[in-house]
BAGU-560340 format. One record per residue (C-alpha): residue in three letters; chain; residue number from 1; x, y, z. Coordinates in steps of 0.001 Angstrom, whole numbers, plus 500000, padded with zeros to 6 digits. Example, Ala and Ser with C-alpha at 12.3 -4.5 7.8 and 13.67 -1.06 7.14 Angstrom:
% residues 2
- ALA,A,1,512300,495500,507800
- SER,A,2,513670,498940,507140
//
This chain:
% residues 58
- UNK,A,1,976098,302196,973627
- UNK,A,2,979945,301195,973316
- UNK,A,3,980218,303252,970361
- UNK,A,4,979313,306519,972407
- UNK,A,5,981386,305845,974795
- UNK,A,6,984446,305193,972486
- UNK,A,7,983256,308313,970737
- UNK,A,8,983340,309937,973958
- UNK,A,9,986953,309146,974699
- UNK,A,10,988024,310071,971467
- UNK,A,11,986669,313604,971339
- UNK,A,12,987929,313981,975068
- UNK,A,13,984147,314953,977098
- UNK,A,14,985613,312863,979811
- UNK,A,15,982851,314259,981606
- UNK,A,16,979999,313137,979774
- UNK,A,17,981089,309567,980446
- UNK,A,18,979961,309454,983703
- UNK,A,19,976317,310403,982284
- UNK,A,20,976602,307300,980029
- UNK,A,21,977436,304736,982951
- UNK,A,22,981162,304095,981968
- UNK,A,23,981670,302198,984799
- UNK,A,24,978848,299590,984205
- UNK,A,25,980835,298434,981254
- UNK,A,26,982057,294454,982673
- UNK,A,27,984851,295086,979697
- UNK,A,28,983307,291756,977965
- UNK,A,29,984710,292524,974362
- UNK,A,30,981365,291865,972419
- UNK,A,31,981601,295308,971084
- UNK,A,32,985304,294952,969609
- UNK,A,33,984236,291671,968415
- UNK,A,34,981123,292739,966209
- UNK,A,35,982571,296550,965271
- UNK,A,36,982281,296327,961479
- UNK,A,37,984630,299713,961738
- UNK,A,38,986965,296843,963635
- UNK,A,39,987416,299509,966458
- UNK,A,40,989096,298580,969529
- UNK,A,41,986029,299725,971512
- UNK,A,42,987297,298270,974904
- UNK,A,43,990050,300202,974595
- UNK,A,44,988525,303139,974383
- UNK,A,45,986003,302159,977345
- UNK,A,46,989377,301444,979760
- UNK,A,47,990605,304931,978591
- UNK,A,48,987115,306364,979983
- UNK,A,49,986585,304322,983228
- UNK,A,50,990384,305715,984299
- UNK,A,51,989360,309434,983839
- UNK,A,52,985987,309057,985698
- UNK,A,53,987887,306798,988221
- UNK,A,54,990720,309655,988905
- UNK,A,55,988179,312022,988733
- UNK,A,56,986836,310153,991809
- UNK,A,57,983521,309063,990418
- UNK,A,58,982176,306114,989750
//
């Protein structure tokens, strides 16, 4: 669900991320590639992973 998590990010509920399994994400690109809104979805994932990482979760 990359475009809940970039959703996420952008609306700032940094601390819903870490329901969604943030840190799972391998950072592959697939989603940026095949966004037909040509979103920079990984991006937006990195964003996420470093709040739940400084928030000291994983």
């Amino acid at each position: 669900m990359p475009h809940t998590l970039g959703n996420l990010v952008e609306w700032e509920l940094f601390d819903q991320l870490k329901e969604f399994s943030v840190t799972d994400c391998i950072e592959c690109g697939c989603c940026t590639y095949v966004c037909p809104a040509d979103r920079n979805m990984v991006q937006f994932i990195r964003q996420g992973k470093a709040h739940v990482m400084a928030a000291g979760g994983k």
